[in-house]
N, C-alpha and C positions, 0 to 999 in steps of 0.2 A: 330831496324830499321823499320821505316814507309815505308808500300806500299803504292802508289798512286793504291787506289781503283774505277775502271771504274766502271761505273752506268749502267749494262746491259738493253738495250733494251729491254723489254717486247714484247714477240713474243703473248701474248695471243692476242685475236681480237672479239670486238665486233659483235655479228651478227644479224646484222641488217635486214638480209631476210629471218631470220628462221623461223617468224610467217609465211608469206606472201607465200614461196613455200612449208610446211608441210600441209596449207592448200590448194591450190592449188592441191597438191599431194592426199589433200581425206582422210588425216591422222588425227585422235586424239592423243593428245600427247601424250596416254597409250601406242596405237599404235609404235610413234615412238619411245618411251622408249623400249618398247621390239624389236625391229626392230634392234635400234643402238647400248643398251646396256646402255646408257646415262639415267640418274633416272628419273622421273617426276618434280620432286623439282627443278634439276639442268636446265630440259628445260626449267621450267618455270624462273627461273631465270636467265635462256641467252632469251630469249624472251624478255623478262620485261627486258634487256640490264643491268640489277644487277650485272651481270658477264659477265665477256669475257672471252671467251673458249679457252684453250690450243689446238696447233696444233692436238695433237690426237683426242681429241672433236669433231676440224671443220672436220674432211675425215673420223671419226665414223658417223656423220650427214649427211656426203653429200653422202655418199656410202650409208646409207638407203633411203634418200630422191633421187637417182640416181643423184644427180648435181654433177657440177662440184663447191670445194669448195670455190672459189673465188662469186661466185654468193648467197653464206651465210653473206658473210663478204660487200658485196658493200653497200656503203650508196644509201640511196635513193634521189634523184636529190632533191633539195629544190625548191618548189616553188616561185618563184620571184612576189612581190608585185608589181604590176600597179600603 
């Protein structure tokens, strides 16, 4: 007997703010590596958007960086051509 197999969602999420508020914040990313527990390789590779971070990633990140985690994940507005 065939299941009909649902295609889950992927809850991971790019994060597009992670450069922009670690520095902000005053942090090197050794810094925030010891901070969140998150490697160095792994932030540079959610930085450089390589990866997208699992739920527990984004509120290990935003609890050392103090954000709130929706402000990791926002894209940033695209500039509109004239």
């Amino acid at each position: 007997m065939l299941r009909s197999r649902r295609r889950r969602r992927s809850t991971n999420r790019k994060l597009y703010g992670l450069t922009a508020v670690r520095m902000r914040a005053g942090l090197t990313k050794s810094e925030l590596s010891r901070r969140s527990g998150v490697s160095q390789p792994t932030l540079s590779r959610l930085e450089y958007l390589d990866y997208a971070a699992k739920p527990e990633t984004i509120m290990r990140l935003a609890r050392a960086l103090r954000v709130e985690p929706g402000v990791l994940v926002k894209k940033p507005e695209e500039k509109e051509e004239a």
